[in-house]
N, C-alpha and C positions, 0 to 999 in steps of 0.2 A: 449544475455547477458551471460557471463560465470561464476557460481559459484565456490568460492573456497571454501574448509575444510581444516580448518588448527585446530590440536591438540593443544587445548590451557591448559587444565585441570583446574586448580586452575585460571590461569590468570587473567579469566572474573567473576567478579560478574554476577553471574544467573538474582539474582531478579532485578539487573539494569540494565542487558543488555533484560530484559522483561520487564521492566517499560520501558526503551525509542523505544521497538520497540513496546507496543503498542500507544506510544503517535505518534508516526511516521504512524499508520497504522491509528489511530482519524484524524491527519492529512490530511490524504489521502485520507480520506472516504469523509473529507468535501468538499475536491476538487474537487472530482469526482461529488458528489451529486452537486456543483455550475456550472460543465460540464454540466451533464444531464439537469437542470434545463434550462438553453440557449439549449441544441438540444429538449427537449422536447417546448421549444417555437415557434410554428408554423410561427411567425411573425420574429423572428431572422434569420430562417431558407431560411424563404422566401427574405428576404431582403440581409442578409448578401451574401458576394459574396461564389461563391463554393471555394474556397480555403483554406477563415475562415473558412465554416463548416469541410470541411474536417480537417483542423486542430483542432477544439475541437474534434469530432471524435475518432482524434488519439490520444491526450489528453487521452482521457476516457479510450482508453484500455491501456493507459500505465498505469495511476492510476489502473486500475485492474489488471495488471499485475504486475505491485510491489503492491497491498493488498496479492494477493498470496500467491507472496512468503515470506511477513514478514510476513505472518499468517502461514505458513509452518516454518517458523525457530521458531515463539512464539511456536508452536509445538513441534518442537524438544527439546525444553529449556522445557517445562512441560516436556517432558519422561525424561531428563537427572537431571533435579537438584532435589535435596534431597525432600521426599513428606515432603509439606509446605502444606497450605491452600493457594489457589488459587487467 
């Protein structure tokens, strides 16, 4: 995946562009946690053909892998927008 930076300044509301990226990361966490839940199922596992599994799988680390990095930009947006209460 390729990240851009583009110099917005003023453009973006902070605290909304931080309110929908942690609803996008709640999101993703329930997703991931409905992922784990089938690969921690012994009996899905066993049943399901290897292809399914492999595909929730890879599910799982893509949901970790965008939690990352919207937890890295919700990051950034705390050091940059004006000290608020959290």
């Amino acid at each position: 995946s390729v990240e851009l930076y583009l110099p917005l300044g003023d453009m973006i509301d902070l605290d909304e562009e931080h309110a929908r990226l942690s609803k996008e990361v709640g999101k993703l966490e329930q997703e991931l946690s409905r992922v784990q839940k089938k690969l921690a199922n012994a009996e899905f596992v066993r049943k399901a053909k290897e292809e399914v599994v492999q595909k929730e799988r890879e599910k799982a680390a893509t949901y970790r892998d965008k939690i990352r990095t919207l937890n890295r930009s919700l990051a950034r947006i705390a050091e940059i927008r004006p000290n608020r209460s959290r």
